[in-house]
HTML snippet that shows the backbone in 3Dmol.js (N, CA, C, O; Angstrom):
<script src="https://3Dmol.org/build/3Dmol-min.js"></script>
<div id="view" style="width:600px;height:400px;position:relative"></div>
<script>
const pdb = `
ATOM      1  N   UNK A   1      -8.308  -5.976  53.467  1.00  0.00           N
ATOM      2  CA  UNK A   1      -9.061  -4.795  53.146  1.00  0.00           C
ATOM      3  C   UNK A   1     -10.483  -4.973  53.658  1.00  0.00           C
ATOM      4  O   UNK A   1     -11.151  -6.006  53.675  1.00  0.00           O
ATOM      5  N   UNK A   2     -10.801  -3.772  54.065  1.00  0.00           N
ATOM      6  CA  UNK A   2     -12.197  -3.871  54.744  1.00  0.00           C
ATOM      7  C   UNK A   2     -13.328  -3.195  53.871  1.00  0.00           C
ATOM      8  O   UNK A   2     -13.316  -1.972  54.003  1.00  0.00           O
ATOM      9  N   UNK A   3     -14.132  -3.585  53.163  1.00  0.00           N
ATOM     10  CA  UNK A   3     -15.232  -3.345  52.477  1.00  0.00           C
ATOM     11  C   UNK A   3     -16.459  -3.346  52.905  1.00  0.00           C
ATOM     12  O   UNK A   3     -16.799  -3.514  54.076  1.00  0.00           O
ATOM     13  N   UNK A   4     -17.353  -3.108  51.735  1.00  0.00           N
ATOM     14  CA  UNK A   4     -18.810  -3.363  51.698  1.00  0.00           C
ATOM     15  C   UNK A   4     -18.750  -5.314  51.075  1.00  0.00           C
ATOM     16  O   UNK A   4     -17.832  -5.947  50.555  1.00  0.00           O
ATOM     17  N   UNK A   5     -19.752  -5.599  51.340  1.00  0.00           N
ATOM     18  CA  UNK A   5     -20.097  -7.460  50.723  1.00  0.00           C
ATOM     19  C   UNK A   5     -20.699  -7.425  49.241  1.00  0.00           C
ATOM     20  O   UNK A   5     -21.252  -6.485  48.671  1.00  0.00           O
ATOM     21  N   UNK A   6     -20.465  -8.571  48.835  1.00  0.00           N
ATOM     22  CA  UNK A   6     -20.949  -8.285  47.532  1.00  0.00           C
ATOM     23  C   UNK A   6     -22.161  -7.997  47.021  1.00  0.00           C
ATOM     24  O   UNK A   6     -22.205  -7.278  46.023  1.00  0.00           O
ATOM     25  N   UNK A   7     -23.233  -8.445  47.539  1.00  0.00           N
ATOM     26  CA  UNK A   7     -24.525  -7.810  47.590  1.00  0.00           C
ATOM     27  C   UNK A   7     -24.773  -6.580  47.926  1.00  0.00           C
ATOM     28  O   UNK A   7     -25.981  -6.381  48.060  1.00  0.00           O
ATOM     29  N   UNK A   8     -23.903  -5.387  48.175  1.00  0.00           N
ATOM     30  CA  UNK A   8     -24.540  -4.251  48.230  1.00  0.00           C
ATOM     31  C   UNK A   8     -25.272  -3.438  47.269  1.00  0.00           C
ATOM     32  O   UNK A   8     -24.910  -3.677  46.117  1.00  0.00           O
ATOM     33  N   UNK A   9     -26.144  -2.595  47.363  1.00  0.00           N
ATOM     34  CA  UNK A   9     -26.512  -1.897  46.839  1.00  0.00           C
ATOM     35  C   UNK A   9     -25.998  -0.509  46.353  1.00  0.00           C
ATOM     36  O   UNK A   9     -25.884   0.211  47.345  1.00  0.00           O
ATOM     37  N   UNK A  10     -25.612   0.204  45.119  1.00  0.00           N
ATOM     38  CA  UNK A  10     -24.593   1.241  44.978  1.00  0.00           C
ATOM     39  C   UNK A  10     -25.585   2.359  43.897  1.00  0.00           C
ATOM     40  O   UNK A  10     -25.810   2.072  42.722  1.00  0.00           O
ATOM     41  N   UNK A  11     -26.008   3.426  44.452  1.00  0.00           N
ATOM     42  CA  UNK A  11     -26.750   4.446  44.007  1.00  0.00           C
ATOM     43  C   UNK A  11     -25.389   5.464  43.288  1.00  0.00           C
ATOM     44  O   UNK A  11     -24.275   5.695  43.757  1.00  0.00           O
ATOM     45  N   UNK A  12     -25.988   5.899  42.049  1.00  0.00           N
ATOM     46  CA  UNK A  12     -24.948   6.838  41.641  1.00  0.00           C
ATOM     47  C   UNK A  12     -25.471   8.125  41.327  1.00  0.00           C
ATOM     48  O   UNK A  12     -26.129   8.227  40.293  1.00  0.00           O
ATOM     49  N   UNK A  13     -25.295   9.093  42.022  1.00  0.00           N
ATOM     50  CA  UNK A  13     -25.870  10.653  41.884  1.00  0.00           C
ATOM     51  C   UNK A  13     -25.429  11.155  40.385  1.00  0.00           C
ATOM     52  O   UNK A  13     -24.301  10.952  39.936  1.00  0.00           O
ATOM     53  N   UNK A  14     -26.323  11.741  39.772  1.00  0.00           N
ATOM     54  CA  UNK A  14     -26.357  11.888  38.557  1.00  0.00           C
ATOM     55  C   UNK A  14     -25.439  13.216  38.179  1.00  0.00           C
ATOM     56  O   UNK A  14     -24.663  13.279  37.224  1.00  0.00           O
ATOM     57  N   UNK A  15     -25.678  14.158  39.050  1.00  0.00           N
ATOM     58  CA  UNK A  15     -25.072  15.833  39.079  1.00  0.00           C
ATOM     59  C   UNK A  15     -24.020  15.650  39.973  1.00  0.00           C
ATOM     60  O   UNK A  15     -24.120  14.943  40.976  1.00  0.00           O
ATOM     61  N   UNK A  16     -22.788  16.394  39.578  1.00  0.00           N
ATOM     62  CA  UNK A  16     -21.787  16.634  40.205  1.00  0.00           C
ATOM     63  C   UNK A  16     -21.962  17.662  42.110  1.00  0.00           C
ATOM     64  O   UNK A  16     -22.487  18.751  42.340  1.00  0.00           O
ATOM     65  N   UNK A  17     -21.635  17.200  42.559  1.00  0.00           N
ATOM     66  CA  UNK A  17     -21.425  17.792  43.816  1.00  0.00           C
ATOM     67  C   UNK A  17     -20.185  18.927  44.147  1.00  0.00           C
ATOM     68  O   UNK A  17     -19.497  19.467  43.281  1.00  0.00           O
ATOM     69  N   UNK A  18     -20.105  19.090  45.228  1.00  0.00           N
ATOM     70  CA  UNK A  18     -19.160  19.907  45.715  1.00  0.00           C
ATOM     71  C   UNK A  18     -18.341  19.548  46.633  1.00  0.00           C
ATOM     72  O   UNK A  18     -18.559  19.429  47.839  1.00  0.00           O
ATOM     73  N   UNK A  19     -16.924  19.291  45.767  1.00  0.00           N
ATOM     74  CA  UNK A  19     -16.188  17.822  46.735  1.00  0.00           C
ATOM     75  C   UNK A  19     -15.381  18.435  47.999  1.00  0.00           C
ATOM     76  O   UNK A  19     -14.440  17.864  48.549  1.00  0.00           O
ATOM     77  N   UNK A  20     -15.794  19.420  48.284  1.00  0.00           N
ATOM     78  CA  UNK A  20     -15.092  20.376  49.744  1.00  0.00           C
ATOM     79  C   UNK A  20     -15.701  19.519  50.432  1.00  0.00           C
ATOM     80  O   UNK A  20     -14.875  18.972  51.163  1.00  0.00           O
ATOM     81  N   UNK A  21     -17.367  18.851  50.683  1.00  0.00           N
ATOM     82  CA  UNK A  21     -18.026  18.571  51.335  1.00  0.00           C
ATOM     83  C   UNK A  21     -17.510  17.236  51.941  1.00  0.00           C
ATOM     84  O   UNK A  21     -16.785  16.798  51.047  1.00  0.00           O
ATOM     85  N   UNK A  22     -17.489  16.440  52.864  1.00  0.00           N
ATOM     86  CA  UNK A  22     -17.208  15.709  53.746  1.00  0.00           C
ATOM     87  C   UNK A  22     -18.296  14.357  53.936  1.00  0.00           C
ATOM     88  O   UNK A  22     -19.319  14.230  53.263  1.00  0.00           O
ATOM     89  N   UNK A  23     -17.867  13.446  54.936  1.00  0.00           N
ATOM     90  CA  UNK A  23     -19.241  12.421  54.987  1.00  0.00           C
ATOM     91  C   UNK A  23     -20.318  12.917  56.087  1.00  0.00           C
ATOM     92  O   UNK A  23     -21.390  12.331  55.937  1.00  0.00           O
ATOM     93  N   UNK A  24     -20.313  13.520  56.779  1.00  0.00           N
ATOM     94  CA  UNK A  24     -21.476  14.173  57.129  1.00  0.00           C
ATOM     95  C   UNK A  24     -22.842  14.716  56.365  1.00  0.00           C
ATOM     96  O   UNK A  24     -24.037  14.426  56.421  1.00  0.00           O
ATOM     97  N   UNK A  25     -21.965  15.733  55.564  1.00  0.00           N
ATOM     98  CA  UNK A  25     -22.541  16.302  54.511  1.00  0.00           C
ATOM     99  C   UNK A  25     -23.249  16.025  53.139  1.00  0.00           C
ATOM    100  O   UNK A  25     -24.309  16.473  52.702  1.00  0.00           O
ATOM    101  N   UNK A  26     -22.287  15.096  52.556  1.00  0.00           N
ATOM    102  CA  UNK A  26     -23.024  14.089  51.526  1.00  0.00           C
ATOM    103  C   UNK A  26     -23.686  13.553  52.300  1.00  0.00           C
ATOM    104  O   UNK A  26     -24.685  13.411  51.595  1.00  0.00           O
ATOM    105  N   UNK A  27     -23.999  13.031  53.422  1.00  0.00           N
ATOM    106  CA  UNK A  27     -24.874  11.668  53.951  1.00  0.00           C
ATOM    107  C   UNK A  27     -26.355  12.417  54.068  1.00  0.00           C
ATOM    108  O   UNK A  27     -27.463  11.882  54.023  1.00  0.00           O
ATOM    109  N   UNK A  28     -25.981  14.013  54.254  1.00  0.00           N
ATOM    110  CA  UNK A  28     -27.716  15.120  54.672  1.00  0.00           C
ATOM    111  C   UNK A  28     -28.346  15.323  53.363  1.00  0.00           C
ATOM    112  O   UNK A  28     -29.544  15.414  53.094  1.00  0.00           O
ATOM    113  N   UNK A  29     -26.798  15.405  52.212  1.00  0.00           N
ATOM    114  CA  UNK A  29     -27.558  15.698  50.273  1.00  0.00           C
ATOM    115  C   UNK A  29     -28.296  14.223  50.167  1.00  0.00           C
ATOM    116  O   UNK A  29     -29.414  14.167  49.656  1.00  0.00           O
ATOM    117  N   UNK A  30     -27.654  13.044  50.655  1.00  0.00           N
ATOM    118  CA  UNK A  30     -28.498  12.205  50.558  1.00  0.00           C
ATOM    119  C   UNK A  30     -30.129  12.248  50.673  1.00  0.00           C
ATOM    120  O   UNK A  30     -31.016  12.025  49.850  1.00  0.00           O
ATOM    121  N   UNK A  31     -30.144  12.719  52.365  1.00  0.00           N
ATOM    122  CA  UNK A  31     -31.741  12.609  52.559  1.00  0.00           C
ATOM    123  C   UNK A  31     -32.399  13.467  52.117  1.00  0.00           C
ATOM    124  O   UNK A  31     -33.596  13.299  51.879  1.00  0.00           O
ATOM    125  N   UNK A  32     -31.704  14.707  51.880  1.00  0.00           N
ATOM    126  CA  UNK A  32     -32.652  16.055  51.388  1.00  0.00           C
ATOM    127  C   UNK A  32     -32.886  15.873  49.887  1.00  0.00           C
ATOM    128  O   UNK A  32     -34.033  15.999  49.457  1.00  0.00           O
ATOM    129  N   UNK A  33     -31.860  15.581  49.050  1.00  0.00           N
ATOM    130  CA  UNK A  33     -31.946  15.725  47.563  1.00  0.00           C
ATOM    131  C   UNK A  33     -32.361  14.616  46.712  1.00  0.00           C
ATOM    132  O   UNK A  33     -32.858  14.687  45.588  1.00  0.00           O
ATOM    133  N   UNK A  34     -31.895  12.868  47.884  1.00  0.00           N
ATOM    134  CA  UNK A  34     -32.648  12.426  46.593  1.00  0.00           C
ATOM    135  C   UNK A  34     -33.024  11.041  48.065  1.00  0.00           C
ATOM    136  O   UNK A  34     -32.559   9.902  48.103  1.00  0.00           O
ATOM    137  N   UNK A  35     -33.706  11.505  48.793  1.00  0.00           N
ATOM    138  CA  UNK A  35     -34.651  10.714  49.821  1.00  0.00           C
ATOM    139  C   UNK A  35     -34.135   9.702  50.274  1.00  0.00           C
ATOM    140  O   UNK A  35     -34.922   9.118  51.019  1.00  0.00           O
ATOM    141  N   UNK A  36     -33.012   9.127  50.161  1.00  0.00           N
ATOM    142  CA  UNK A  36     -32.617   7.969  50.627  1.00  0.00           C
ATOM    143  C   UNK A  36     -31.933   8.103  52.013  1.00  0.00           C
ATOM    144  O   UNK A  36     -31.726   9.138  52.647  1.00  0.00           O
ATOM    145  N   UNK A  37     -31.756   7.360  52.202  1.00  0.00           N
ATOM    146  CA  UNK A  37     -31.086   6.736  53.958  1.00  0.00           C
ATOM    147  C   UNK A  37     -29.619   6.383  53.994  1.00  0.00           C
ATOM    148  O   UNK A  37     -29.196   5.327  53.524  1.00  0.00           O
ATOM    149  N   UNK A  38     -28.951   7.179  54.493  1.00  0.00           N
ATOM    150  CA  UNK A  38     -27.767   7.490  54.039  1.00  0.00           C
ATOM    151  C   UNK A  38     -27.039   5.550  55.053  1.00  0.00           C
ATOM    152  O   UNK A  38     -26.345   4.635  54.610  1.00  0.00           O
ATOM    153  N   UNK A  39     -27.788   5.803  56.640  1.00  0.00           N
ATOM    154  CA  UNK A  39     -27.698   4.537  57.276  1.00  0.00           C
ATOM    155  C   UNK A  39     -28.100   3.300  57.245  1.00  0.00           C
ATOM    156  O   UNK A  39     -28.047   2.463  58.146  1.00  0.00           O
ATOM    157  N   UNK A  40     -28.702   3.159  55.669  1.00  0.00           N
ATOM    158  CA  UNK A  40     -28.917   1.624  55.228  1.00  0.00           C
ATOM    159  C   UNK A  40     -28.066   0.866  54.728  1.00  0.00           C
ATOM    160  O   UNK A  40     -28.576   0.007  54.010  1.00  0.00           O
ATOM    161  N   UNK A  41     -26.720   0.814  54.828  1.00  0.00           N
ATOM    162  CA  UNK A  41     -26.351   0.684  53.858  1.00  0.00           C
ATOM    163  C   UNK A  41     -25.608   0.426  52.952  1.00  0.00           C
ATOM    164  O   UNK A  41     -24.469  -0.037  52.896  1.00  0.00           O
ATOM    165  N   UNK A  42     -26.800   0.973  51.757  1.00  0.00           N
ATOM    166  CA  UNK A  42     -26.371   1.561  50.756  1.00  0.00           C
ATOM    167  C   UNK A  42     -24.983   2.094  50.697  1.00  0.00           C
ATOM    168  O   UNK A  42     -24.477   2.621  51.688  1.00  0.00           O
ATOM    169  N   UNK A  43     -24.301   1.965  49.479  1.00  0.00           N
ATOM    170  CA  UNK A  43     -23.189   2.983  49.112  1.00  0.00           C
ATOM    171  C   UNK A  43     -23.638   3.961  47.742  1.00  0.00           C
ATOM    172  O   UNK A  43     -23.966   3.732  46.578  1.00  0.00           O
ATOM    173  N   UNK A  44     -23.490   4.916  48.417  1.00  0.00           N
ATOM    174  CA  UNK A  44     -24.147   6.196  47.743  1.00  0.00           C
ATOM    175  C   UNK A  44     -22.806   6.795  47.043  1.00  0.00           C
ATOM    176  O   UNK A  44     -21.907   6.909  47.876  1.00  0.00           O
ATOM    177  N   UNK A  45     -22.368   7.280  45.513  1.00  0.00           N
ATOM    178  CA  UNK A  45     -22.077   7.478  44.842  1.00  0.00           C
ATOM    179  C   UNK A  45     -22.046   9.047  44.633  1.00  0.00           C
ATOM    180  O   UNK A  45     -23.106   9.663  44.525  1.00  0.00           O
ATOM    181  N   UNK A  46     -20.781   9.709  44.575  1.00  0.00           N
ATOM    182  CA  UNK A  46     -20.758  11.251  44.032  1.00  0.00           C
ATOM    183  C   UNK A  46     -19.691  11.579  42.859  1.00  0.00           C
ATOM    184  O   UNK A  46     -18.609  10.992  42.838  1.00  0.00           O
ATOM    185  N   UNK A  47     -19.983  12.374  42.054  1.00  0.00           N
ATOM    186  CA  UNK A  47     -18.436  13.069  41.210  1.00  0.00           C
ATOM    187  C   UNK A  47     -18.127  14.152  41.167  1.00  0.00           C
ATOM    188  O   UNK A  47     -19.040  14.944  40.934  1.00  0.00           O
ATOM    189  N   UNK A  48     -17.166  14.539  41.301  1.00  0.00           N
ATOM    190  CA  UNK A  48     -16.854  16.081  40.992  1.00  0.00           C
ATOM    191  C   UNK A  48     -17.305  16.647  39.604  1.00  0.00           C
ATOM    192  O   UNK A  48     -17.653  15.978  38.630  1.00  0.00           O
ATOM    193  N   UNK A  49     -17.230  18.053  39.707  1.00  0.00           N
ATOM    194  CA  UNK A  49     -18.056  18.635  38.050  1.00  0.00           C
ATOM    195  C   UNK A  49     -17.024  17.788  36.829  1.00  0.00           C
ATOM    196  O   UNK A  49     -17.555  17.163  35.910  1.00  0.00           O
ATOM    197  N   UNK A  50     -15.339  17.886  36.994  1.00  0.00           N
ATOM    198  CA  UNK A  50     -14.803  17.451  35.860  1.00  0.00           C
ATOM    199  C   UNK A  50     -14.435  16.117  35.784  1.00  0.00           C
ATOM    200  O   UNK A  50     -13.683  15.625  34.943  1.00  0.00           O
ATOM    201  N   UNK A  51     -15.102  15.448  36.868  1.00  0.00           N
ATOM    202  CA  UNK A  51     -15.371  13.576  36.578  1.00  0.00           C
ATOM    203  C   UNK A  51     -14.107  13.266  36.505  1.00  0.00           C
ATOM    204  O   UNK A  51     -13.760  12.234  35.931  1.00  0.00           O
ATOM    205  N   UNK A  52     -13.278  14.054  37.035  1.00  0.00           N
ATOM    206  CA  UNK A  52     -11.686  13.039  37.359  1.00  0.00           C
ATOM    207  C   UNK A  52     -11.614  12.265  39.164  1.00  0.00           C
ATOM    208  O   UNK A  52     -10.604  11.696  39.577  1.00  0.00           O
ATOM    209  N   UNK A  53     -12.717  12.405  39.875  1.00  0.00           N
ATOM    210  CA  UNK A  53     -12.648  12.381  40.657  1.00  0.00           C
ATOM    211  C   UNK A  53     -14.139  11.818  41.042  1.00  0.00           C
ATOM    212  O   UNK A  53     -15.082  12.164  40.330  1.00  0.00           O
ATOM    213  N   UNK A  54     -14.457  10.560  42.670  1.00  0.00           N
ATOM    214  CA  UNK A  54     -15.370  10.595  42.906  1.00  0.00           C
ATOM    215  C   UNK A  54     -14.960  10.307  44.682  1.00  0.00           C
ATOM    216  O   UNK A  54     -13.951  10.096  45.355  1.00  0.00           O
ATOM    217  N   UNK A  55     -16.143  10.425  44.845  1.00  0.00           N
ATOM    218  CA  UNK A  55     -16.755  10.089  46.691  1.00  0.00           C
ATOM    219  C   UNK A  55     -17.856   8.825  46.865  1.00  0.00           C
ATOM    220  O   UNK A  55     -18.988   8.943  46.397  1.00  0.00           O
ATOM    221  N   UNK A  56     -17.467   7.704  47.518  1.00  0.00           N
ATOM    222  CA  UNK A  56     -18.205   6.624  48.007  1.00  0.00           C
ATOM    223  C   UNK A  56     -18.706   7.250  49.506  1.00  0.00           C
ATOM    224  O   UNK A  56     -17.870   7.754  50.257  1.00  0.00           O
ATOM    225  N   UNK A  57     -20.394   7.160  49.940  1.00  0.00           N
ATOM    226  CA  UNK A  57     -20.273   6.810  51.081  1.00  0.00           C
ATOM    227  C   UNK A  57     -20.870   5.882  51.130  1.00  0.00           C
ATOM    228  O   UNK A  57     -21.304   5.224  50.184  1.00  0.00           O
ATOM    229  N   UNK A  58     -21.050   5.571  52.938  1.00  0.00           N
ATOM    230  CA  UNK A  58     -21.954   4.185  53.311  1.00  0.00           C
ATOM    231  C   UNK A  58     -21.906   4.000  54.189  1.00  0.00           C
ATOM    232  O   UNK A  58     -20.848   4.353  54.709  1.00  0.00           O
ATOM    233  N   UNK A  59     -22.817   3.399  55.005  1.00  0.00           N
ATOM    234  CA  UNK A  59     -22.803   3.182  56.662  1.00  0.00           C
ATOM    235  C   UNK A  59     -22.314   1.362  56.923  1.00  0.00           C
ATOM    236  O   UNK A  59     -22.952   0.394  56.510  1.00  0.00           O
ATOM    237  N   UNK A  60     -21.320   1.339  57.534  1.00  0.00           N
ATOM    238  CA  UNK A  60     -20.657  -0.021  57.571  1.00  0.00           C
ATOM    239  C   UNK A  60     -21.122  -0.673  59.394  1.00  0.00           C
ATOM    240  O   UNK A  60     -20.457  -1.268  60.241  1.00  0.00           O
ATOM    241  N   UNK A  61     -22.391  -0.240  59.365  1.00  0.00           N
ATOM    242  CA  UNK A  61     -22.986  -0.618  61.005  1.00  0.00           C
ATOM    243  C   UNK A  61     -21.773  -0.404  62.039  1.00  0.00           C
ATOM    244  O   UNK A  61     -21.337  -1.379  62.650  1.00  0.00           O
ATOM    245  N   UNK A  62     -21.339   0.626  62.192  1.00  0.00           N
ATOM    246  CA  UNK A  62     -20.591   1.608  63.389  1.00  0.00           C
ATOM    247  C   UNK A  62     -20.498   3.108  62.753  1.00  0.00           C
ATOM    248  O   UNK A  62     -20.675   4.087  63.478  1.00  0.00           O
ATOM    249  N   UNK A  63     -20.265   3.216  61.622  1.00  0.00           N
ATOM    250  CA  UNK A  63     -19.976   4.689  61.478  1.00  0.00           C
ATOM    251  C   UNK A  63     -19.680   4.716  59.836  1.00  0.00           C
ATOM    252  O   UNK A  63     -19.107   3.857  59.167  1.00  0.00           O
ATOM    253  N   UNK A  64     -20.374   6.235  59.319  1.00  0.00           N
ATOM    254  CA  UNK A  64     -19.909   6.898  58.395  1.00  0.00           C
ATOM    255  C   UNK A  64     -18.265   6.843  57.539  1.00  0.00           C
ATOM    256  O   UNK A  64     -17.194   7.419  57.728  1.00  0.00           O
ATOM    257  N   UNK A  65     -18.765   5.829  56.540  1.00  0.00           N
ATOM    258  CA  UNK A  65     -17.331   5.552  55.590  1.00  0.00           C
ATOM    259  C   UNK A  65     -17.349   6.391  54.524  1.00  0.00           C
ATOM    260  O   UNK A  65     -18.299   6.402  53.741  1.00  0.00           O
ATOM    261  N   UNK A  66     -16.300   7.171  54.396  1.00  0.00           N
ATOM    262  CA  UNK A  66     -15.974   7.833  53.145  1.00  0.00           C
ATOM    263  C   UNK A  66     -14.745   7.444  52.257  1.00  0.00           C
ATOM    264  O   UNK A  66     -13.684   7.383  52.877  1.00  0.00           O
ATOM    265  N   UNK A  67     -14.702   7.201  51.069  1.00  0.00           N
ATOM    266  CA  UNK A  67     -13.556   6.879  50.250  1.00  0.00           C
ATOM    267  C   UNK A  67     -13.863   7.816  49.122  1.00  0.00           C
ATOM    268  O   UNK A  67     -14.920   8.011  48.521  1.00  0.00           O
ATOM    269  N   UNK A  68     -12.524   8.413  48.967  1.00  0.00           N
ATOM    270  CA  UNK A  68     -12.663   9.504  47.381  1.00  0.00           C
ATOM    271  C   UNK A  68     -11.187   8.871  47.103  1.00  0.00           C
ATOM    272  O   UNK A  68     -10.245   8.516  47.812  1.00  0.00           O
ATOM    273  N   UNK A  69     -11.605   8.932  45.027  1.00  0.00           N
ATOM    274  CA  UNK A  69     -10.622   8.287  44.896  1.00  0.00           C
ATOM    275  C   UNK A  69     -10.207   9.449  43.616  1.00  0.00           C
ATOM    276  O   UNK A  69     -11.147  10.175  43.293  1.00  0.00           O
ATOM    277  N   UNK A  70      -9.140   9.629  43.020  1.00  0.00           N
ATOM    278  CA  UNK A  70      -8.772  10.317  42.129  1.00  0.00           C
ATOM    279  C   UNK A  70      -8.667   9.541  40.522  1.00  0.00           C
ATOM    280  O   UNK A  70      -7.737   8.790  40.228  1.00  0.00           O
ATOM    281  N   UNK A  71      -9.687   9.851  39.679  1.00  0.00           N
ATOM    282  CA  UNK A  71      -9.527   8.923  38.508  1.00  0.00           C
ATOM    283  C   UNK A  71      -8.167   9.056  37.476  1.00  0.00           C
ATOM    284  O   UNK A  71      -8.594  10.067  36.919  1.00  0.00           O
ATOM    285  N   UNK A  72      -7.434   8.921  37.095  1.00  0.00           N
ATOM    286  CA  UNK A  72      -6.350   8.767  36.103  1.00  0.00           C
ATOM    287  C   UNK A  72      -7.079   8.528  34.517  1.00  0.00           C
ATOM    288  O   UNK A  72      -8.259   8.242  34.313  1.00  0.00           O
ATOM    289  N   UNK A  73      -5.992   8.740  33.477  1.00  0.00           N
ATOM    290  CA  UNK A  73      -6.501   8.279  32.464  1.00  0.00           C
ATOM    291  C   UNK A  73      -7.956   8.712  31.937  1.00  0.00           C
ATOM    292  O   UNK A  73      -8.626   7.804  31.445  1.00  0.00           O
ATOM    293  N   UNK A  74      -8.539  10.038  31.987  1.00  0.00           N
ATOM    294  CA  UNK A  74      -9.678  10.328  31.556  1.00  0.00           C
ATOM    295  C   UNK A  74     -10.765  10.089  32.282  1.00  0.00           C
ATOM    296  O   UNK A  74     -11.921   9.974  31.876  1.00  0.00           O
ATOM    297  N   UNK A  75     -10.360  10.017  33.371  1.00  0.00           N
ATOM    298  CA  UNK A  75     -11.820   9.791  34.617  1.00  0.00           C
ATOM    299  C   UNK A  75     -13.024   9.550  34.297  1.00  0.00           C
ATOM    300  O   UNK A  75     -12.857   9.555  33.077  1.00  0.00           O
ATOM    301  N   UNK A  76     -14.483   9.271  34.476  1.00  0.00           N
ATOM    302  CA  UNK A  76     -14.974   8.747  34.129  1.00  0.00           C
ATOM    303  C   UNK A  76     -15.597   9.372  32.839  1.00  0.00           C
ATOM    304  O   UNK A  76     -15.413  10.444  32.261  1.00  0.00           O
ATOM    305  N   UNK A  77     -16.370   8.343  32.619  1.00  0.00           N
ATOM    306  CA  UNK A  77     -16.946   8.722  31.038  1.00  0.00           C
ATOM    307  C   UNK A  77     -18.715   9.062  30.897  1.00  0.00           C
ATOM    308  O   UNK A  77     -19.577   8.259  30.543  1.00  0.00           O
ATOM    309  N   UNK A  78     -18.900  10.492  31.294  1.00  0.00           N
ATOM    310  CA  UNK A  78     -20.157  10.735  31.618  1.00  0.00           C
ATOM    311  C   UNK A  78     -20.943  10.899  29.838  1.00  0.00           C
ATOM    312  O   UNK A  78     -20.542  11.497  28.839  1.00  0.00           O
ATOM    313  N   UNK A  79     -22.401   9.916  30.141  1.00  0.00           N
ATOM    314  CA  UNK A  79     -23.250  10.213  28.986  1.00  0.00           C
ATOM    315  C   UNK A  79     -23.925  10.844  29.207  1.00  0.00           C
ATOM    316  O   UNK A  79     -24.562  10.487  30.198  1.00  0.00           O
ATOM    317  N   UNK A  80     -24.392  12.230  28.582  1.00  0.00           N
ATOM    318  CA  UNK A  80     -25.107  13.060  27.673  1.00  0.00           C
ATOM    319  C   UNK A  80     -26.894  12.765  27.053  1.00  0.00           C
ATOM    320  O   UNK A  80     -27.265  12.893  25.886  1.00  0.00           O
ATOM    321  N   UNK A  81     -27.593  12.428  28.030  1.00  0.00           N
ATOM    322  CA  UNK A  81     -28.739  12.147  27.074  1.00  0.00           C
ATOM    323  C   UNK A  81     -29.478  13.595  27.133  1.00  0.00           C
ATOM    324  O   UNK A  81     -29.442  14.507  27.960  1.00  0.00           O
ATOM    325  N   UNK A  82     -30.298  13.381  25.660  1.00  0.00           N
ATOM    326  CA  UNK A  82     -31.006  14.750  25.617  1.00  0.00           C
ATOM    327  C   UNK A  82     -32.462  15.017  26.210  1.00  0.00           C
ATOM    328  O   UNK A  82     -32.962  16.140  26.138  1.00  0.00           O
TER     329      UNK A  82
END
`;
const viewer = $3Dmol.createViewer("view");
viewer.addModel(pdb, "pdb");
viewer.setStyle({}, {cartoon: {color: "spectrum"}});
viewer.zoomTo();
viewer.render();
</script>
């Protein structure tokens, strides 16, 4: 299996996205919405609104990696602060 190393760095977007969108696209919400460099990298973090579902990207020095994975079992467990 071909990965990121264990030292990476993994940003997790706080608001749900719009998972039509592709790795192009998350990689531009990257720079526009929350300033980061989509080609450092980084693996940048997305979820769909009902958190059964997310999107990894990351630049693996040749090209734009995307992995979406489908959560089972109550997908993730988003907290609520006020």
């Amino acid at each position: 299996m071909i990965g990121p190393g264990a030292a990476a760095r993994v940003m997790v977007a706080t608001r749900p996205v719009d998972f039509r969108k592709g790795a192009d696209s998350l990689a531009a919400l990257v720079t526009a919405e929350y300033g980061g460099d989509p080609f450092s990298g980084v693996i940048y973090v997305f979820r769909a609104k009902r958190a059964d579902r997310i999107k990894l990207v990351w630049w693996d020095g040749t090209d734009l990696c995307l992995m979406a994975k489908k959560l089972e079992a109550g997908g993730l467990q988003v907290a609520r602060y006020p």
